[in-house]
Every structure is written in C-alpha cells, then in structure tokens.
C-alpha positions as CSV (number, residue, x, y, z in Angstrom):
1,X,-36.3,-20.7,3.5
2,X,-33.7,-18.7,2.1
3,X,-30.9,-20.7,3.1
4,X,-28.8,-22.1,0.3
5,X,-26.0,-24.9,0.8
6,X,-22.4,-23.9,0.6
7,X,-18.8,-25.2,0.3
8,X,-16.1,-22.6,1.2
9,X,-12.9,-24.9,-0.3
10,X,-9.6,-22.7,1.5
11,X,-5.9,-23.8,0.9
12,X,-4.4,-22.4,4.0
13,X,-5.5,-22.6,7.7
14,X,-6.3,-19.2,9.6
15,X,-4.4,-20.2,11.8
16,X,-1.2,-20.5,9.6
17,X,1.8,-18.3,9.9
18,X,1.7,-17.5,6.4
19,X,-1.9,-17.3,5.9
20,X,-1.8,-14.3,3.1
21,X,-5.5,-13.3,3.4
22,X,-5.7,-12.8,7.1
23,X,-1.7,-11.7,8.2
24,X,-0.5,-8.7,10.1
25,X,-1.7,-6.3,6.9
26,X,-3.6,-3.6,7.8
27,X,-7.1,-3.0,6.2
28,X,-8.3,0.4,5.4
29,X,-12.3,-0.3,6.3
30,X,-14.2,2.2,4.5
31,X,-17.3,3.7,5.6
32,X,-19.6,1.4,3.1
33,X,-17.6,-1.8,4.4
34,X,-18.1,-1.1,7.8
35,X,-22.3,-0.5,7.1
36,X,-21.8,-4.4,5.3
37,X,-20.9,-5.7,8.2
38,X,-23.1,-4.0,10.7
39,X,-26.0,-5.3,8.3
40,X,-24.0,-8.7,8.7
41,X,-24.6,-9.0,11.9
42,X,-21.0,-9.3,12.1
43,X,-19.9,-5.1,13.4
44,X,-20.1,-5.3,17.0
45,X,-17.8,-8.2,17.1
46,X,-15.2,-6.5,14.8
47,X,-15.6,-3.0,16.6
48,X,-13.1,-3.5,19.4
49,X,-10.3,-4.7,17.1
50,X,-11.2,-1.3,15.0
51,X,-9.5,2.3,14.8
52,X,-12.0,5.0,13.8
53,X,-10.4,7.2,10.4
54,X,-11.8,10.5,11.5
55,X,-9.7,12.6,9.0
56,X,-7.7,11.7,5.6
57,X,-4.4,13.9,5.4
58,X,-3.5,14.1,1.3
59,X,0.0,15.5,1.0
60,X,2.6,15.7,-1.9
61,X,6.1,15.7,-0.9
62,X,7.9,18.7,-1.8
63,X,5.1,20.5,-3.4
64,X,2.4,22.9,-2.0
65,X,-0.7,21.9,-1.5
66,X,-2.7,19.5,1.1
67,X,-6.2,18.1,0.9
68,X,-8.1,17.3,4.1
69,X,-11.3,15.4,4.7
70,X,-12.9,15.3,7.6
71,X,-15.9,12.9,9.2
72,X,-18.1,15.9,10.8
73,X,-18.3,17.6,7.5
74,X,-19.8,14.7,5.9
75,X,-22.4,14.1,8.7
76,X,-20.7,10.6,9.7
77,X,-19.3,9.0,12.5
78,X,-15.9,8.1,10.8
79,X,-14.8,8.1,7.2
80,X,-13.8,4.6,7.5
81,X,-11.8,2.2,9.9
82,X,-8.5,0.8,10.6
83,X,-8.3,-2.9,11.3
84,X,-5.3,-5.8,11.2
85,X,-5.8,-8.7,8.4
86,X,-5.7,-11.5,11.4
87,X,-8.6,-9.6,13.6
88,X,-11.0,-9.7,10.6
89,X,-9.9,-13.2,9.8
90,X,-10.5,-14.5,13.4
91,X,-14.4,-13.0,13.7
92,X,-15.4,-14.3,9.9
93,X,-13.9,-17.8,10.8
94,X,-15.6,-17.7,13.7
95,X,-19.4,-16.8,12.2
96,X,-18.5,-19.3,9.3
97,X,-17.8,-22.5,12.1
98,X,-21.5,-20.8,13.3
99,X,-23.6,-21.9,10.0
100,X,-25.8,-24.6,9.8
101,X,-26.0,-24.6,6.0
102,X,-21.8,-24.1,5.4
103,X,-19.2,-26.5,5.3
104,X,-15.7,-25.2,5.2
105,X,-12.9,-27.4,3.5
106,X,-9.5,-26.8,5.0
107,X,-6.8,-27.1,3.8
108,X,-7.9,-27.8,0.4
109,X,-6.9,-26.6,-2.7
110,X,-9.0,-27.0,-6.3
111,X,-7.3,-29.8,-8.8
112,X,-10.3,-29.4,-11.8
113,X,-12.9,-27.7,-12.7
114,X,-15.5,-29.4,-15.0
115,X,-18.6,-27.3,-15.7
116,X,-22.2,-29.1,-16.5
117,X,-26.0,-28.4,-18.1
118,X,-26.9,-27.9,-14.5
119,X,-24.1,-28.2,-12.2
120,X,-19.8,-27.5,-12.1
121,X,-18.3,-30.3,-10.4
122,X,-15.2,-29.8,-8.6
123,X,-12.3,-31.8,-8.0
124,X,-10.7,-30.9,-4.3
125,X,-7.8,-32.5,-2.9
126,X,-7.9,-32.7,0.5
127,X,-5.5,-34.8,3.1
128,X,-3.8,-35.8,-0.1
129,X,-7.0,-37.5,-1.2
130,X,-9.4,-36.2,-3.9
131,X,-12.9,-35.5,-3.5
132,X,-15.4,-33.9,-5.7
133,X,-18.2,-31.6,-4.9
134,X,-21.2,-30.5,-6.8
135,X,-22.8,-27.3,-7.0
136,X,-25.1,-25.3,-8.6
137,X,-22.8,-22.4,-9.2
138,X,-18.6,-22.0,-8.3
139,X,-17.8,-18.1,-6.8
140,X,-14.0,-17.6,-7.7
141,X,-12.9,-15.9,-5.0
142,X,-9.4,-17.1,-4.8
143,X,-7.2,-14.5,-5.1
144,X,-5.3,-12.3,-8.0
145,X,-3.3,-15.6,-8.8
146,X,-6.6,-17.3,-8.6
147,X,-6.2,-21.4,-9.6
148,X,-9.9,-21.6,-10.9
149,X,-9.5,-18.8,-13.4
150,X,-6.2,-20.7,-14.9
151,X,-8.1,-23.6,-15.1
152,X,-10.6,-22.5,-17.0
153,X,-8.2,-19.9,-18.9
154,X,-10.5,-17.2,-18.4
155,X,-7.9,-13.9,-19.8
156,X,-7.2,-11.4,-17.3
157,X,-5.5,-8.1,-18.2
158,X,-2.6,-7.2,-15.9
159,X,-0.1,-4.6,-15.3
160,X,3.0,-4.6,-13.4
161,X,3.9,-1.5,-11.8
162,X,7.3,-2.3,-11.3
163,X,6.6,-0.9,-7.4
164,X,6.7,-2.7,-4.2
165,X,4.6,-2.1,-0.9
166,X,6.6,-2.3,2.5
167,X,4.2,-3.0,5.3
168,X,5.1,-2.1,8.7
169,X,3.6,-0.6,12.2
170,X,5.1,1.9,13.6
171,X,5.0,3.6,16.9
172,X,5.4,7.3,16.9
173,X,6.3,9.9,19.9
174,X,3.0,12.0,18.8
175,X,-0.5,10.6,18.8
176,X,-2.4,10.2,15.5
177,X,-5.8,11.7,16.6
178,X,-7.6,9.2,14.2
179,X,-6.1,11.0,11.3
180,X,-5.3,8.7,7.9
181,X,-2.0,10.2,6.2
182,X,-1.7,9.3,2.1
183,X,1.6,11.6,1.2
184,X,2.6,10.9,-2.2
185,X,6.7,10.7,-2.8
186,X,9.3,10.6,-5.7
187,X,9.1,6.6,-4.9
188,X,5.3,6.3,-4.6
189,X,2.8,7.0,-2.3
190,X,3.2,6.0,1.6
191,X,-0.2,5.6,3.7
192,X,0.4,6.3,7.3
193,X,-2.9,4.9,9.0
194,X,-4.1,5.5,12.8
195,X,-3.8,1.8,14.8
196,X,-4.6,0.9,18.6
197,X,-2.1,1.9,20.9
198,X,-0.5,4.6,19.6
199,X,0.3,2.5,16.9
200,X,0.4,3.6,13.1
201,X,0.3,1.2,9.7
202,X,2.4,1.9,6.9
203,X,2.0,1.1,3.5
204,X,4.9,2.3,2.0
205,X,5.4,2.4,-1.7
206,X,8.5,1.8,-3.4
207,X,10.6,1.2,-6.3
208,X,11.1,-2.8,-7.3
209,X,14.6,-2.0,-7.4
210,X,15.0,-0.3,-4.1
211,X,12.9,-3.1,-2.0
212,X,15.7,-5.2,-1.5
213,X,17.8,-2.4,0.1
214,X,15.1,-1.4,2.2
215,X,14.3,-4.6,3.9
216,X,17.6,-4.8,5.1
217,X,18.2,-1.8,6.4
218,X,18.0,-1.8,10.7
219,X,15.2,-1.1,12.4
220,X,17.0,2.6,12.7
221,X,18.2,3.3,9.3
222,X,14.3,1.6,8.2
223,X,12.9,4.4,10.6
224,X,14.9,7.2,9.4
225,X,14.1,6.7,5.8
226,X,10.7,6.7,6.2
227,X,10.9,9.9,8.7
228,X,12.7,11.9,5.6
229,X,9.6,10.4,2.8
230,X,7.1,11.1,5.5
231,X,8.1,14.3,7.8
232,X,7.3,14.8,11.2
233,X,3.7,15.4,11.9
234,X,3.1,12.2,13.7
235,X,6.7,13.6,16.0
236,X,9.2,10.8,15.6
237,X,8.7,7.4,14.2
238,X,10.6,5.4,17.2
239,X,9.7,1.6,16.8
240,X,9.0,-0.6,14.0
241,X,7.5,-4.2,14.1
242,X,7.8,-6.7,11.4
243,X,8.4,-5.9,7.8
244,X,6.9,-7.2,4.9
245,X,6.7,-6.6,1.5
246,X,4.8,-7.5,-1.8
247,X,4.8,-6.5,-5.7
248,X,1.9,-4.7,-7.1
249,X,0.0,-4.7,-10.2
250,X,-3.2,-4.2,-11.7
251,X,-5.4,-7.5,-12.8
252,X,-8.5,-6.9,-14.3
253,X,-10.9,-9.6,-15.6
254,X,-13.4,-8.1,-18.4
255,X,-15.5,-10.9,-18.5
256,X,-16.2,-12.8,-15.2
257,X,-19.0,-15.1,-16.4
258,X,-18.6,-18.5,-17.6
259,X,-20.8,-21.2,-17.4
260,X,-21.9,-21.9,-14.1
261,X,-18.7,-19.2,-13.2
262,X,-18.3,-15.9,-11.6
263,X,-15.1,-14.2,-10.8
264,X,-15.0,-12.3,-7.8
265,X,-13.3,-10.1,-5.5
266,X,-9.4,-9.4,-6.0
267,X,-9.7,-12.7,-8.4
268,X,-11.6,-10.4,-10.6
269,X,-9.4,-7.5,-9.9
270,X,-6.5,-6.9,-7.4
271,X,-5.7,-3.2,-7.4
272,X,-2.9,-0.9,-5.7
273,X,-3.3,0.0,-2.3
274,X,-2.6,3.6,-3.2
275,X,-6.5,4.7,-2.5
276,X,-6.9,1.6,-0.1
277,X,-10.0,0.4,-2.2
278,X,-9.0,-3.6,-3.2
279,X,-10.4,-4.9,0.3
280,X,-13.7,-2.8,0.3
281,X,-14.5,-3.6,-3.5
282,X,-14.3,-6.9,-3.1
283,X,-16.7,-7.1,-0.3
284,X,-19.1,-4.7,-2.0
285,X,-19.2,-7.6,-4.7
286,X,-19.6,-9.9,-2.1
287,X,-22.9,-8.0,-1.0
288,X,-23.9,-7.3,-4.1
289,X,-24.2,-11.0,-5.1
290,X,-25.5,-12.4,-1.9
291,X,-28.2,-9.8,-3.0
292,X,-28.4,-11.4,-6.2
293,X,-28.8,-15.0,-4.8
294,X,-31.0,-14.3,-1.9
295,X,-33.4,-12.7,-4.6
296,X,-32.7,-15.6,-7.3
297,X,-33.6,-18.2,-4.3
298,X,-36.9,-16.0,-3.4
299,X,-37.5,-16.1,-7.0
300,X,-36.9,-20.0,-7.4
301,X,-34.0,-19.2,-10.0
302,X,-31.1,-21.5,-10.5
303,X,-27.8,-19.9,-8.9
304,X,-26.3,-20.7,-11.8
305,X,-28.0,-19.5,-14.7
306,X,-26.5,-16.6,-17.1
307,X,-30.1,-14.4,-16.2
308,X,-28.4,-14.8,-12.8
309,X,-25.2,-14.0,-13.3
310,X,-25.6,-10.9,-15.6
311,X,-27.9,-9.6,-13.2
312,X,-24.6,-9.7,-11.0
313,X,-22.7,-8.1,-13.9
314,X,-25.3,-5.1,-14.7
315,X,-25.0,-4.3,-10.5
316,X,-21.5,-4.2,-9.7
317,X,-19.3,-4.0,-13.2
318,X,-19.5,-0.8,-12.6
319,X,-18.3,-0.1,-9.8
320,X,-15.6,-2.5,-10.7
321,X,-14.5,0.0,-13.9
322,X,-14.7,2.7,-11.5
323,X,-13.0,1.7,-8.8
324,X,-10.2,0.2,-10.9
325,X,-10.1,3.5,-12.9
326,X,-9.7,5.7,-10.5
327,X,-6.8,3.7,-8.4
328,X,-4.5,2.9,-11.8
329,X,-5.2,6.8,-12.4
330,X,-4.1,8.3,-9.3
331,X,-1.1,6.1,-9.4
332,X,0.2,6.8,-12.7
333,X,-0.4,10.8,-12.5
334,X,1.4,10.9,-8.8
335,X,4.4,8.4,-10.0
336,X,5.3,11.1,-12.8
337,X,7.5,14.2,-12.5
338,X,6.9,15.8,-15.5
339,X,6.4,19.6,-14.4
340,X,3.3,20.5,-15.8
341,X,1.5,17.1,-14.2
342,X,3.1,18.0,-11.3
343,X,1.7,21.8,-11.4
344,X,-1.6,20.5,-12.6
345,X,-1.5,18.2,-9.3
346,X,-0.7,21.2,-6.9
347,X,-3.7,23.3,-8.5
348,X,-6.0,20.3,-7.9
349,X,-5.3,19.3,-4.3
350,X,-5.6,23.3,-3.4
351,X,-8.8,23.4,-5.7
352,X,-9.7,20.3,-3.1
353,X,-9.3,22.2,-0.1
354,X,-11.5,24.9,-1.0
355,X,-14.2,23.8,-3.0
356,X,-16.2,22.1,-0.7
357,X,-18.5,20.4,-3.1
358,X,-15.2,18.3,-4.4
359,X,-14.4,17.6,-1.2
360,X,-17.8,15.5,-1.1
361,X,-17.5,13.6,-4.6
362,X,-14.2,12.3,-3.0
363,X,-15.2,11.4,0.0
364,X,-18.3,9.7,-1.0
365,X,-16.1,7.4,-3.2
366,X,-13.5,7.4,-0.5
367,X,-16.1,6.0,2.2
368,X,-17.7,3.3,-0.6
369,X,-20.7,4.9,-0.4
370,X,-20.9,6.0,-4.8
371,X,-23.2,4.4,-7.1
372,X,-25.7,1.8,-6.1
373,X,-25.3,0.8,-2.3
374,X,-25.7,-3.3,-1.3
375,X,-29.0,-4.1,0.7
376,X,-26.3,-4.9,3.8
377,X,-24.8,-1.7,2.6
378,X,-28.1,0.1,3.9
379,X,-28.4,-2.1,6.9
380,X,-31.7,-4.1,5.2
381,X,-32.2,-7.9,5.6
382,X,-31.6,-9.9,2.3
C-alpha cells in the first residue's frame, strides 16, 4: 500500500481567532490549484465556498493602457477562483480528521530538531509537556518565519519592500460579473477580487509609512480613498468589513535540502501578493512532492534520502525561480515612476491587448498551468 505514516505538528487551532493561515484573507485560486484539488478529491466540497474569476482587468492608474484576459478565449471554465482563508481551512481540516494513516498535533509547536543516519527526531511541546517524534523525513512547511528553518540555520535571502497590504471586503453598488481587478497605483498595486454576495476582496497595497493612517481612517474616509486609487467601475464602494493589514517581503530559500530536510511552501518562499501566486505555488510544491513520495514508496526508497529529495528539487525549483522572478519583477517596475519605465509599461499592456499570442503566455502562468503540471494537477491518481 501506498499509505505512508504522518505527523502534521500545528501551533494554532483552526478554530482560533487569530489563526493566520486560515483568517478572513482572500485566496486567489488559480486555475492549476483548483485542478489539485479536484484530483484531491477535495473540489466539490470547496466549490460552494468558491467565486469563479472569469476575466482579469490589468489597469495602471493615470496612464493609458488596459490588459484583459478572458476564460472563453483560453478554452476554460474560469481563469481561477475566489475563496476566503477560513472556508479552505475548514474542508482540509476536515479530510485531515478523515485519515487513517495521519495524526494531527494541535496546538504544538517544534522546540528541536536533531537530524539522524536514518531518521530526524523532533522535539514537540505540546500541553506544556514535550514529546518527540520520529520520522523518516521532516516537510518544513511552517510559514515565512518558519521555526524549523531557524533551528537548523538554513540562510534565506529576504527583501523588505517597505509596503504594506490592507485587506478588506467590500460591497459595491455595481456587480462584479466574475471579473478580477489588479490596478497598479502611485502607492502599489490594489487587487479588487469578485466574492459571494456581491461582495469584493481587496488587497490593497500601500506605503509602510501610510498604513498606520489608513487603518484609522472611518469606514467612510477608508471607502473614499480606495474609490479615488481604484475608480468607479464596480459603481460605488459602500460597505467595508474588517481591516487588516500585514508587511510584505520577498524570502527566498536557495537551498531547501538538508539532511533528512525539505523546505517548503511560503517557508521556502513567501512572495507579494501583487500577481496573487504565494498560495498556488505553494501547493504546486505540495503536489509535486506527494508525487515524489508516492513514487519513492512504489519504488521502496527512503523518504528521506538526498536521491529523493533532489528529485523534488530538479521538479519544482523551477517553478520556484519563476514564479518568484516574475512577482519581485512586476513589483519593482510598477512601484517606479521614472518616465521612460512608465512609457515602456503603457506600450506593453497595449502590446497585451492586441497580441493575442501574449495574452496566452500570461495567462497560462496566470492560471498555474506553465512548466511541468503535478499528477493531481492533471487529475491522475498518485
């Protein structure tokens, strides 16, 4: 059998107010995520909690020029989806309670990490007691502060942006049609994505300095400002639920492997959200290496060995470079006003709009679907 034994070791409950991985956030699902999880099993169960993207809107405020991309010229039913952190959370909690083979230790948080000839033991402390568990292999999954990569000093290369995000959803007096907005600003880009109930998700980017000023404002002034960044093509923005907000910054691990190791996910690299691509990389590694260790355990390979590990590497670094690449990219070339960027940006969203073969290339990343697709990525049994 291909089962293999694991221990998911999470700090916070899902049920916690300020559980960070599974809050209020919205998710930008793209196209490839959404094919993981239908090949999970898991699709039908997240589909009513989901808001079909059937066309991005690119803009940049105060220039000329707009890119659009939409579903039906692609030959797909949507270009991605739309779903709050906490509905995700809920139906992955709920298959995890569901396997025989997984045991799920919560709240717990790692104390030590001591790696083996042919295990990593870990020390866990858990209702203030420790405990150790053994395992073949430890997936670092914990996040862009992640504790196991500090404990084992593994060197990450990070950037601070000196931006903030402001989360929020918004109701507006004109319906959204499915349409994704990504207008970039003097400030930083601002996402405008289609929720349930004539509901919209903003991710709005701003200046660390202005954050402060901006979660203070009233729900009116808050409303008006972002109606003057965004314009009116949505009508009026007239409510706004809770705010949040959050610094970014680039990490990037080079090398994920260590002994009995692998970095993954935002762990390995936590990206802006200016393309929406942290969430949907992240789970394309997470496909990717079940892959890998469904194979490994056909095989009868050790999880843990380096000819495992690098296979890993050789799949989805890539992708990683790529993905990464392209995000700190469009960020740093649509946070500048030096004129000739900024005319060089006008002449490539219009060169966009008519060059249909463009279009595709960026849409094909846009949707997750580049480079080599995940066995659950084509819908085939691991």
């Amino acid at each position: 059998p291909l089962q293999m034994r694991v221990a998911i070791i999470e700090q916070v409950p899902p049920d916690a107010g300020l559980q960070p991985s599974f809050d209020d956030r919205s998710i930008a699902l793209s196209l490839g995520s959404q094919r993981i999880f239908a090949g999970m099993g898991l699709w039908p169960a997240l589909a009513p909690a989901a808001t079909a993207i059937k066309t991005i809107h690119v803009s940049d405020r105060g220039h000329f020029g707009v890119t659009r991309l939409h579903h039906d010229e692609h030959g797909v039913e949507a270009l991605g989806y739309v779903m709050i952190g906490r509905d995700v959370g809920r139906v992955l909690q709920h298959q995890v309670g569901t396997l025989a083979h997984t045991v799920l230790m919560c709240p717990a948080r790692v104390e030590a990490v001591a790696a083996h000839d042919d295990h990593v033991r870990i020390t866990v402390n858990q209702d203030g007691g420790a405990t150790t568990v053994s395992a073949k292999l430890l997936v670092a999954a914990d996040g862009a502060m992640s504790k196991v990569r500090a404990l084992l000093a593994i060197p990450a290369r990070q950037w601070d942006y000196h931006q903030d995000a402001v989360i929020a959803n918004v109701t507006t007096s004109q319906r959204h049609h499915n349409v994704a907005y990504e207008r970039f600003t003097d400030s930083g880009p601002l996402a405008v994505l289609p929720l349930s109930q004539g509901r919209s998700a903003v991710v709005w980017t701003v200046q660390r300095g202005a954050v402060a000023t901006i979660m203070s404002l009233s729900d009116q002034d808050f409303l008006q400002q972002l109606q003057a960044r965004f314009g009116r093509r949505l009508g009026a923005f007239t409510r706004v639920g809770k705010r949040a907000s959050y610094p970014l910054r680039l990490v990037r691990v080079p090398d994920p492997v260590r002994h009995r190791v692998l970095v993954v996910g935002n762990a390995a690299h936590s990206l802006h959200p200016i393309a929406g691509q942290g969430f949907n990389l992240g789970l394309r590694d997470a496909a990717i290496l079940a892959e890998i260790m469904a194979d490994a355990r056909r095989q009868g390979l050790d999880p843990g060995v380096p000819q495992v590990l690098q296979a890993f590497v050789r799949r989805q670094s890539g992708d990683q470079r790529q993905t990464t690449a392209i995000t700190d990219t469009l960020v740093r070339m649509f946070s500048n006003s030096f004129p000739p960027l900024v005319c060089a940006r006008t002449l490539g969203m219009l060169a966009l709009e008519f060059a249909p073969a463009l279009r595709r290339q960026l849409a094909t990343h846009a949707m997750g679907m580049s480079g080599a697709v995940s066995r659950l990525g084509r819908g085939v049994a691991l």
